[in-house]
C-alpha positions in Angstrom: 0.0 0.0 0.0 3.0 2.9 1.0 4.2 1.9 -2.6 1.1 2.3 -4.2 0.5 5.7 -2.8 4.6 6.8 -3.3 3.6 5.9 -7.3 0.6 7.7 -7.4 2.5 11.0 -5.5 5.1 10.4 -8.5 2.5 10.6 -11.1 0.7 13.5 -9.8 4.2 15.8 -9.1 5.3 14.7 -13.2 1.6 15.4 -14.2 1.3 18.9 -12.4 4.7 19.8 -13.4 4.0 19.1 -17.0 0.6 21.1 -16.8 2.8 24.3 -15.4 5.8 23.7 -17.8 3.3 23.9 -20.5 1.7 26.9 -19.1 5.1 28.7 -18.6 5.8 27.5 -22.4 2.3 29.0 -23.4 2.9 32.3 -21.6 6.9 32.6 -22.9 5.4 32.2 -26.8 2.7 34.5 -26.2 5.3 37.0 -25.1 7.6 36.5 -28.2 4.4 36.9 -30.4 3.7 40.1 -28.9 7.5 41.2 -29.2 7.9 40.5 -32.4 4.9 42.2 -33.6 6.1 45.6 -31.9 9.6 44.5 -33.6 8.0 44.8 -37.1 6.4 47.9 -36.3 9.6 49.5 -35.5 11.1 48.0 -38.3 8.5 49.5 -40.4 8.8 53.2 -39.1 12.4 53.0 -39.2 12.4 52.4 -43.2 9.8 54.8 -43.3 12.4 57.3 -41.5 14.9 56.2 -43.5 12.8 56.9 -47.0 12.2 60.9 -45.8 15.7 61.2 -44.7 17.0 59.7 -47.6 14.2 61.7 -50.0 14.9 65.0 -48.0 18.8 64.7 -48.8 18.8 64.3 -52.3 20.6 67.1 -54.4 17.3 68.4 -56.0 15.3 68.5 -52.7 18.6 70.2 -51.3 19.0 72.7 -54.5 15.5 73.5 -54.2 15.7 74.2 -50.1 18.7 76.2 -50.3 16.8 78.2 -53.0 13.9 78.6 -51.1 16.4 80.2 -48.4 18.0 82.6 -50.8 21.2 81.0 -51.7 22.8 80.7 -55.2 25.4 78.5 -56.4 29.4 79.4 -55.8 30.8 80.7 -58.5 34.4 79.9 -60.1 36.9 80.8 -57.5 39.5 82.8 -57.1 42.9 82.9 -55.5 44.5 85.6 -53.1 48.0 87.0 -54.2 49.1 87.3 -50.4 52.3 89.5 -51.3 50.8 91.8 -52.4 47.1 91.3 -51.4 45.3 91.1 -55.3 42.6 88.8 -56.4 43.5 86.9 -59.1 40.4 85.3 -61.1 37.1 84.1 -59.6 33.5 85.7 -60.3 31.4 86.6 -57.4 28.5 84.6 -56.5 25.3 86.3 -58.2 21.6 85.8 -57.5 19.8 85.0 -60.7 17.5 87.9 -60.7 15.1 85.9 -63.5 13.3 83.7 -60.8 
């Protein structure tokens, strides 16, 4: 009889262990599910940041801008005779008064 009962004990422990083990399983995939759906939703805004940065620094959006702010192109440059202080070649930068 104390066997019988030491065999049943034994059976119940590994059954109610397995039922918590599972649960814990359950619980830990839930969890990942959850993270990885908030991981592609970061991944998602981060191309999307990614796409304006990348659109906002291209050379027309950035010749456009700088226009919009009043600056013209450099013009060719010139170099400084440091004897005797004289400019040798180069055009001043001009605003193009037809826009």
């Amino acid at each position: 009889m104390p066997f019988l009962v030491l065999v049943i004990g034994i059976l119940a422990c590994a059954l109610v262990s397995t039922m918590l083990l599972n649960a814990r399983m359950a619980d830990t995939a839930y969890k990942m599910k959850t993270a990885q759906v908030e991981l592609n939703v970061l991944n998602d805004h981060i191309e999307t940041v990614r796409a304006d940065v990348q659109e906002a620094s291209s050379a027309d959006t950035l010749a456009a801008r700088a226009a919009e702010l009043g600056m013209v192109p450099a013009a060719a440059p010139g170099v400084i005779d440091l004897s005797d202080s004289t400019l040798a070649g180069g055009t001043a930068a001009e605003a193009d008064d037809a826009q």
